[in-house]
Z-matrix of the N, CA and C atoms (Angstrom, degrees):
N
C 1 1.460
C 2 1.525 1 109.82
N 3 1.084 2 111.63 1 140.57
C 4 1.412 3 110.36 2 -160.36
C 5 1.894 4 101.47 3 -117.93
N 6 1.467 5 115.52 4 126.62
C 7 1.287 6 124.37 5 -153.54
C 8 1.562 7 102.20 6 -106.25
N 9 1.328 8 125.68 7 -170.82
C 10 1.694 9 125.75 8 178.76
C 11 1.454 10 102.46 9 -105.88
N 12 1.215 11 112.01 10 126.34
C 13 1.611 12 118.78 11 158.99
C 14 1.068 13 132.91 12 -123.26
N 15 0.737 14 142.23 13 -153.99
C 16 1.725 15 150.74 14 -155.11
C 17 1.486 16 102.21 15 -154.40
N 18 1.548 17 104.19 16 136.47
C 19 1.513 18 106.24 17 131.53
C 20 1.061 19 135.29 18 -143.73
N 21 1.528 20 112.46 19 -146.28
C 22 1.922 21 100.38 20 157.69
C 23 1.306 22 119.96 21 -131.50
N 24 1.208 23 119.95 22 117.54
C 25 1.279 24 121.22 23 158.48
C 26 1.703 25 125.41 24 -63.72
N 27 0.881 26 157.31 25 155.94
C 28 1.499 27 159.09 26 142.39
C 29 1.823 28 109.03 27 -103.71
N 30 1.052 29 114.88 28 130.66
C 31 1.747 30 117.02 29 177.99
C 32 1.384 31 97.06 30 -111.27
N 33 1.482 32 117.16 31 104.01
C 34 1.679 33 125.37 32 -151.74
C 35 1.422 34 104.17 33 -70.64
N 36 1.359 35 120.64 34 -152.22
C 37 1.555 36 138.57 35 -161.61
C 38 1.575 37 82.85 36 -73.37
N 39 1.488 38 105.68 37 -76.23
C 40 1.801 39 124.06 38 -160.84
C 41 1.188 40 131.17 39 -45.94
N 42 1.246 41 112.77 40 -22.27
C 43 1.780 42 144.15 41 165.36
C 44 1.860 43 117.97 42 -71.55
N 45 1.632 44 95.55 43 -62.34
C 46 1.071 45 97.97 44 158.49
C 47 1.588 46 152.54 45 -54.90
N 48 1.766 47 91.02 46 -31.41
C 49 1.197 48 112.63 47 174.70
C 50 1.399 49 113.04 48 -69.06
N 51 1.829 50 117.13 49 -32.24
C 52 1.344 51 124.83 50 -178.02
C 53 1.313 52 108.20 51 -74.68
N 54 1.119 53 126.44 52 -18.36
C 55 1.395 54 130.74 53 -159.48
C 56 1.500 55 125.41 54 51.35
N 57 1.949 56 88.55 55 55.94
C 58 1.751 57 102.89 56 180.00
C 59 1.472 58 86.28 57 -94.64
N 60 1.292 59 155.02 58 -29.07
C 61 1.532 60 140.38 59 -158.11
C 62 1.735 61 117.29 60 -23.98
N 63 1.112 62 111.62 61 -30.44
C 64 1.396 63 140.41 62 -155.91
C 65 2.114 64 116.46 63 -79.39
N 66 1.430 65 82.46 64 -54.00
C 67 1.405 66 118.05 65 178.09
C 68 1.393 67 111.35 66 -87.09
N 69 1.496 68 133.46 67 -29.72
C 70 1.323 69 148.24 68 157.04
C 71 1.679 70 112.65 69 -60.82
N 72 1.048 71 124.34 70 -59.69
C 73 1.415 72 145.92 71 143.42
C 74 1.436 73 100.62 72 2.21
N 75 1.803 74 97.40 73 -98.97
C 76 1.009 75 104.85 74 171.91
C 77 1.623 76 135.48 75 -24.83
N 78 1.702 77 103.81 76 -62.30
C 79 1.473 78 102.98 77 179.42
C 80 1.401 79 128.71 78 -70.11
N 81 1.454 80 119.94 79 15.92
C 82 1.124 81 142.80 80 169.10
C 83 1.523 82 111.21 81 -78.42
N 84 1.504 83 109.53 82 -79.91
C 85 1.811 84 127.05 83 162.29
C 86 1.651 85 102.13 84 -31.75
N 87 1.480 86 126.22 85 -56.20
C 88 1.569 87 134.20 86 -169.53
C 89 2.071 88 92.03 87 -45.45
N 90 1.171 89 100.62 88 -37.38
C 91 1.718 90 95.34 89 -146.19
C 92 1.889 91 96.24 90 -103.96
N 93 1.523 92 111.65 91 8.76
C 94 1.398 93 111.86 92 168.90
C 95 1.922 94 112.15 93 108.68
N 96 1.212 95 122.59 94 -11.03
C 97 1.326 96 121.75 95 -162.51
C 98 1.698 97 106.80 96 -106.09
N 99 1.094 98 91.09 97 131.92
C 100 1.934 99 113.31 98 179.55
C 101 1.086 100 83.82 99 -78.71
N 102 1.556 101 102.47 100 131.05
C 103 1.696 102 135.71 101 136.59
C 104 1.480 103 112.80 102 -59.50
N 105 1.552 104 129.07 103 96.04
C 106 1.286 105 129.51 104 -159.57
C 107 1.712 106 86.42 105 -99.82
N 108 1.290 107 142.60 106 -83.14
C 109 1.577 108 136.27 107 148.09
C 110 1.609 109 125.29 108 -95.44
N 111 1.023 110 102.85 109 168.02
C 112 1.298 111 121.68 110 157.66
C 113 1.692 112 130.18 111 -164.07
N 114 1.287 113 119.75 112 175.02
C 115 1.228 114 109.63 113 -156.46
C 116 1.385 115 117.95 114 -166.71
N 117 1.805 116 141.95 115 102.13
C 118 1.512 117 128.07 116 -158.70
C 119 1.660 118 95.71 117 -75.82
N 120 1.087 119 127.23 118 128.22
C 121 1.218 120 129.49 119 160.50
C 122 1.360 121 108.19 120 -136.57
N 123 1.848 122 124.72 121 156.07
C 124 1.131 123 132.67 122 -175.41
C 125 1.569 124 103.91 123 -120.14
N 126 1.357 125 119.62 124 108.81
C 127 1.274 126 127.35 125 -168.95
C 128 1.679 127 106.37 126 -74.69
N 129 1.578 128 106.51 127 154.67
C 130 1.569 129 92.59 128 164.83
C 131 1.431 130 124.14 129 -101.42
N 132 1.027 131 143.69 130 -136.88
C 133 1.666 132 122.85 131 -177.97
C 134 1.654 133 101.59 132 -110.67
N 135 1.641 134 100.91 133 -9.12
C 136 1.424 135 104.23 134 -171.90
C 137 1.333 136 104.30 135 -83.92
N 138 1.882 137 121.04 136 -35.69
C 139 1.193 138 126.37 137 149.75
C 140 1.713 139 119.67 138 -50.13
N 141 1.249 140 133.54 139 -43.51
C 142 1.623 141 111.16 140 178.13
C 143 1.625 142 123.47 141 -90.90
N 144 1.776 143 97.75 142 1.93
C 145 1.755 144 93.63 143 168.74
C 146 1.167 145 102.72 144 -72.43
N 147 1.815 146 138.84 145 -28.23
C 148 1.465 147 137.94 146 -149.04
C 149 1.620 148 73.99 147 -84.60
N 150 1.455 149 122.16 148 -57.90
C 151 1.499 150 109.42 149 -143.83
C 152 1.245 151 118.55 150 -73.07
N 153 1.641 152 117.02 151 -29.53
C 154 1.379 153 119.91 152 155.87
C 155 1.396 154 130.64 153 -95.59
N 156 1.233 155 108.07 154 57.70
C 157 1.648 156 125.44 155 -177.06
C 158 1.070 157 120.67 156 -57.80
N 159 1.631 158 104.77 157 -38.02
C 160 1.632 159 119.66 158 -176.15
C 161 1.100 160 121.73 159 -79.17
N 162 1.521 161 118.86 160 0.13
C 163 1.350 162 132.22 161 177.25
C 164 1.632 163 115.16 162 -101.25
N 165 1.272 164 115.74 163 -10.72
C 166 1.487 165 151.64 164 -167.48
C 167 1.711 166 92.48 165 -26.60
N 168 1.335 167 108.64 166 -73.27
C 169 1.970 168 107.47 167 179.31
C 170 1.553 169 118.91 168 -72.70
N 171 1.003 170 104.96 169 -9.86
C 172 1.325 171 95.21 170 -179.08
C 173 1.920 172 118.37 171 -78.97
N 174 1.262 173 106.51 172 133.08
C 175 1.706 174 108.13 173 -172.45
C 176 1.390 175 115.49 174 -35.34
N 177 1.691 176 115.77 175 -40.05
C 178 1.668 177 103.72 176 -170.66
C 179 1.528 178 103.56 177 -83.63
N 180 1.246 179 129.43 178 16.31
C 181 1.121 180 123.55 179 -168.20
C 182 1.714 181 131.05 180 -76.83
N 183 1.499 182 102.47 181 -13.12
C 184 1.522 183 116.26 182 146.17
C 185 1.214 184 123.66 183 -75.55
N 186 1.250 185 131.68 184 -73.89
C 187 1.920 186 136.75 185 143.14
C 188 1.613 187 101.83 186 13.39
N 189 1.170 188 100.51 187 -76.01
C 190 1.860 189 118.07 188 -164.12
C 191 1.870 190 110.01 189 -54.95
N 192 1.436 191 98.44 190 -42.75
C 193 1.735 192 120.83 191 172.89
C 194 1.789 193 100.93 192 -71.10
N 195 0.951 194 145.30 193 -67.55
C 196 1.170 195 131.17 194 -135.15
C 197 1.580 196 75.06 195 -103.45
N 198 1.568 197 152.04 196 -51.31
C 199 1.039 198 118.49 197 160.95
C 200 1.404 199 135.35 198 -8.50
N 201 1.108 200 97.70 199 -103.92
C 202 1.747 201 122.65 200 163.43
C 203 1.697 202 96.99 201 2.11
N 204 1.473 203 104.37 202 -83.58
C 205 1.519 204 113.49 203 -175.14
C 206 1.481 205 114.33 204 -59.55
N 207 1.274 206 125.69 205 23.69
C 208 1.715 207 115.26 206 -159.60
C 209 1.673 208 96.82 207 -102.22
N 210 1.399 209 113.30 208 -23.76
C 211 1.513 210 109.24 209 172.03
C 212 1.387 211 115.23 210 -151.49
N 213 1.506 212 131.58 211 -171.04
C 214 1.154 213 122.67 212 149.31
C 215 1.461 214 133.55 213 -22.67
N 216 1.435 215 132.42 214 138.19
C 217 1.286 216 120.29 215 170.26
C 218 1.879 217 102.07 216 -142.11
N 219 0.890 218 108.08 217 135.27
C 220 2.018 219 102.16 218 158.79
C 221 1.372 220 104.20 219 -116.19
N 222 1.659 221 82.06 220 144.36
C 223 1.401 222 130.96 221 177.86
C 224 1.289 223 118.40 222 -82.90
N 225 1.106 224 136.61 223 112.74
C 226 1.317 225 136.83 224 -176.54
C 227 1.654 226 114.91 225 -116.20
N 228 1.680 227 108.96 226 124.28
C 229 1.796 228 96.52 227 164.16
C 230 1.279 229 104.31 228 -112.04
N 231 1.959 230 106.63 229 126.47
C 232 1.318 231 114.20 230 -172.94
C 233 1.624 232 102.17 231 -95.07
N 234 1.024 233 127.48 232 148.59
C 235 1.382 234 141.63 233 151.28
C 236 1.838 235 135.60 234 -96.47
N 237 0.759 236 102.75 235 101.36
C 238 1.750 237 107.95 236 167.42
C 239 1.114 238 121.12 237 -165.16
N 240 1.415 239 118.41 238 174.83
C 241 1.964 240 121.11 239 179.16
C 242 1.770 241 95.65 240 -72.60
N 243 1.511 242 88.39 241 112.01
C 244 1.847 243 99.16 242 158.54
C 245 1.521 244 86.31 243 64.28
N 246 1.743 245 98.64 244 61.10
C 247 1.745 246 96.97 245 160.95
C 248 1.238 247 118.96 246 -99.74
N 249 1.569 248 121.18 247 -9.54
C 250 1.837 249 137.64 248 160.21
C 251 1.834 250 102.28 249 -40.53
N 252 1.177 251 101.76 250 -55.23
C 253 1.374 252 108.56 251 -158.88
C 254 1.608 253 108.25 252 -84.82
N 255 1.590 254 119.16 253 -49.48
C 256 0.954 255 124.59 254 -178.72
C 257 1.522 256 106.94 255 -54.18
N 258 1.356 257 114.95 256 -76.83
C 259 1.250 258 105.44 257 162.73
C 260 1.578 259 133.26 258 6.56
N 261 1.505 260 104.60 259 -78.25
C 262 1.064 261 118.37 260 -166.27
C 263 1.766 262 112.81 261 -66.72
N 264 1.285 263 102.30 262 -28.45
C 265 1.598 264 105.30 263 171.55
C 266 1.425 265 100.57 264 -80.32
N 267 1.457 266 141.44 265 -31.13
C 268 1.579 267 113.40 266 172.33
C 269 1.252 268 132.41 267 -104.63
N 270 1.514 269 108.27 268 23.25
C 271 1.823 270 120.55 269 125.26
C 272 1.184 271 114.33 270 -89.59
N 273 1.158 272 162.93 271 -20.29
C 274 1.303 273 146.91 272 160.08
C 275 1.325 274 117.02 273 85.40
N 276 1.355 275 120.37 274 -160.67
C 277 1.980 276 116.84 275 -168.67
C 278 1.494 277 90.28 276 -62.93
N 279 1.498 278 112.92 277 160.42
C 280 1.611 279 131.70 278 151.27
C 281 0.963 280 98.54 279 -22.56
N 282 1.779 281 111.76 280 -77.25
C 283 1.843 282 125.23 281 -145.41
C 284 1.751 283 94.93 282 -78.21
N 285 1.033 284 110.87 283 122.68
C 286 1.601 285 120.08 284 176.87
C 287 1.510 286 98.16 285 -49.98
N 288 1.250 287 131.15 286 -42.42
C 289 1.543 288 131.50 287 -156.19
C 290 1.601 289 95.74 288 -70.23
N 291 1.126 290 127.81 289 -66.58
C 292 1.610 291 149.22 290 176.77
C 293 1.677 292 106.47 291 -53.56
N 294 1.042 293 112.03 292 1.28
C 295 1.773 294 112.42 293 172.17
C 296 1.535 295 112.38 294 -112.64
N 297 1.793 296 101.68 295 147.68
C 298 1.500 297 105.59 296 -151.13
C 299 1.128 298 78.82 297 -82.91
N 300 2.190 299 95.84 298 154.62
C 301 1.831 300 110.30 299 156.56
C 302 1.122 301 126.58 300 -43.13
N 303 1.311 302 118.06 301 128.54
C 304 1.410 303 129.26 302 -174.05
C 305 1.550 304 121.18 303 105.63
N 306 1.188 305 110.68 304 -13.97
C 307 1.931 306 110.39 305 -173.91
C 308 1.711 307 90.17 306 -90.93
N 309 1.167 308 96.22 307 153.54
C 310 1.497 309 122.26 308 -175.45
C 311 1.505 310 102.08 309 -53.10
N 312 1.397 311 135.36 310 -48.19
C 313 1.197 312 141.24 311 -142.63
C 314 1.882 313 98.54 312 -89.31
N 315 1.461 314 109.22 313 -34.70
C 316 1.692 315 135.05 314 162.23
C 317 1.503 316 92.31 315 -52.02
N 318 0.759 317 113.77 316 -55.32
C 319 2.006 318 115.13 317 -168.36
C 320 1.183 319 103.35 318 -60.77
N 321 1.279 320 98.30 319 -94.42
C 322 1.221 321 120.58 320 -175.08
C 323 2.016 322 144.89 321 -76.86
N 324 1.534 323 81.32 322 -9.82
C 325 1.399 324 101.65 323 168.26
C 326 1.413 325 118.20 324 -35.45
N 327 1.334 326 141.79 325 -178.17
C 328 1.888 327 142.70 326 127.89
C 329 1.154 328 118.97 327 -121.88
N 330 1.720 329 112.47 328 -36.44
C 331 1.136 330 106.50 329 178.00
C 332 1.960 331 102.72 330 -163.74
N 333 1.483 332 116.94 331 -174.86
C 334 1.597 333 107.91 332 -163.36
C 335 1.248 334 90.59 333 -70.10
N 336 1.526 335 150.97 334 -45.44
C 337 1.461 336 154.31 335 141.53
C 338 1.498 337 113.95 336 9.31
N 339 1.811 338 104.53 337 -78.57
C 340 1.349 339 115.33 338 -146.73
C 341 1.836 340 72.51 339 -112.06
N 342 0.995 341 140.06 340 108.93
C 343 1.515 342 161.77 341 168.91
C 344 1.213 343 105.00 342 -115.57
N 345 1.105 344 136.44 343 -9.40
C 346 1.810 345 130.24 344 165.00
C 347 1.126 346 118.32 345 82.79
N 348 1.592 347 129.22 346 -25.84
C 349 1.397 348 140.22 347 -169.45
C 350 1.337 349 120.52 348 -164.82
N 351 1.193 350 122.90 349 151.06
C 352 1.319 351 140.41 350 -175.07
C 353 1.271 352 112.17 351 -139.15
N 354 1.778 353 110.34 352 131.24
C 355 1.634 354 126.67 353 -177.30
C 356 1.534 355 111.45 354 -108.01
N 357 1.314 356 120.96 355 158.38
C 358 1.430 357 112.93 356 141.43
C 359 1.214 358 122.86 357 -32.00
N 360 1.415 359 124.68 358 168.20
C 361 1.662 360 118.83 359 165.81
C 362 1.720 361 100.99 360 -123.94
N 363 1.744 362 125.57 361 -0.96
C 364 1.021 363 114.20 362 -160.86
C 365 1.766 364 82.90 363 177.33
N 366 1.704 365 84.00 364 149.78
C 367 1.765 366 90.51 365 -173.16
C 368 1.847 367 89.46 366 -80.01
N 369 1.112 368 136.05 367 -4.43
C 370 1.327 369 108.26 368 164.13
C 371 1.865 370 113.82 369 -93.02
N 372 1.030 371 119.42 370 -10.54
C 373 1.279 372 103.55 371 173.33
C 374 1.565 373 120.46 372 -79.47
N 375 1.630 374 98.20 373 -44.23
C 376 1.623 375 118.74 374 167.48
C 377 1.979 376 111.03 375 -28.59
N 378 1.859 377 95.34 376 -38.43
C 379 1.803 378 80.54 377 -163.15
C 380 2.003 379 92.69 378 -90.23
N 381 1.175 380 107.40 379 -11.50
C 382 1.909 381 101.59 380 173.92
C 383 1.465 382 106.12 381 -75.53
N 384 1.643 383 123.86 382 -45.37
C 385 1.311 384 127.36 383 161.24
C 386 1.260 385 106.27 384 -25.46
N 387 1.169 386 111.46 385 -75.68
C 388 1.844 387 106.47 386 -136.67
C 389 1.706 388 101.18 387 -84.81
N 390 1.670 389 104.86 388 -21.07
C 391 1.650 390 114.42 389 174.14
C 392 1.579 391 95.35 390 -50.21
N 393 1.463 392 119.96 391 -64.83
C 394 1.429 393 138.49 392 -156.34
C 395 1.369 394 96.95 393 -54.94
N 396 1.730 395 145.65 394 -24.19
C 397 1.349 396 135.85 395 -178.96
C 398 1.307 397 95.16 396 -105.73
N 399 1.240 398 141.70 397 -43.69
C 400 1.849 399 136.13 398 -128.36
C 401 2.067 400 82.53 399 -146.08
N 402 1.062 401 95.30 400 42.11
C 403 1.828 402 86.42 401 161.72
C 404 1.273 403 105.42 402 -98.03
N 405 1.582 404 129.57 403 27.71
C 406 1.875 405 113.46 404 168.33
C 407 1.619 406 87.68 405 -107.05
């Protein structure tokens, strides 16, 4: 039986910068999921080393940090049944090129870098995610 969850989306620097927030939004509501909050905030890099910690050894793991922090980003907590998963199928692969027509990251992507958005990967990371922006 499949229950309601939450996650988090993030609508990155490159998205924002385009002023897709809007159109992203949207294709969220299109596919069934409540906008429970959200919020424009500009992280600092000292804020996205904590948030991508788990990425800590891996080579892009500076890239991904000083990204992240390079401009505005919103935070989104989505809500629906099997929104971990759903989610994650309508951003699609990392690399925008390698993601099927129609996922956000296909759209709106530029490159495996500038991917436009970021999901949970798991209903337990989703609830440290969204703690880590919306813990007031």
């Amino acid at each position: 039986m499949s229950k309601t969850e939450q996650t988090l989306s993030i609508i990155k620097p490159d998205a924002v910068e385009r002023n897709l927030q809007d159109q992203i939004k949207q294709e969220f509501k299109n596919k069934g999921f409540d906008i429970i909050r959200e919020k424009k905030i500009h992280i600092s890099k000292e804020e996205a080393e904590r948030f991508y910690k788990v990425h800590e050894s891996k080579p892009f793991y500076n890239d991904l940090c000083a990204y992240l922090s390079s401009g505005p980003i919103i935070v989104i907590t989505l809500q629906k049944e099997n929104a971990v998963i759903d989610n994650r199928k309508l951003m699609g692969a990392t690399n925008p090129r390698d993601a099927e027509e129609g996922t956000l990251r296909k759209k709106y992507g530029i490159s495996i870098d500038k991917n436009s958005v970021h999901g949970s990967d798991s209903i337990e990371n989703a609830k440290i995610e969204i703690e880590f922006f919306f813990n007031n």
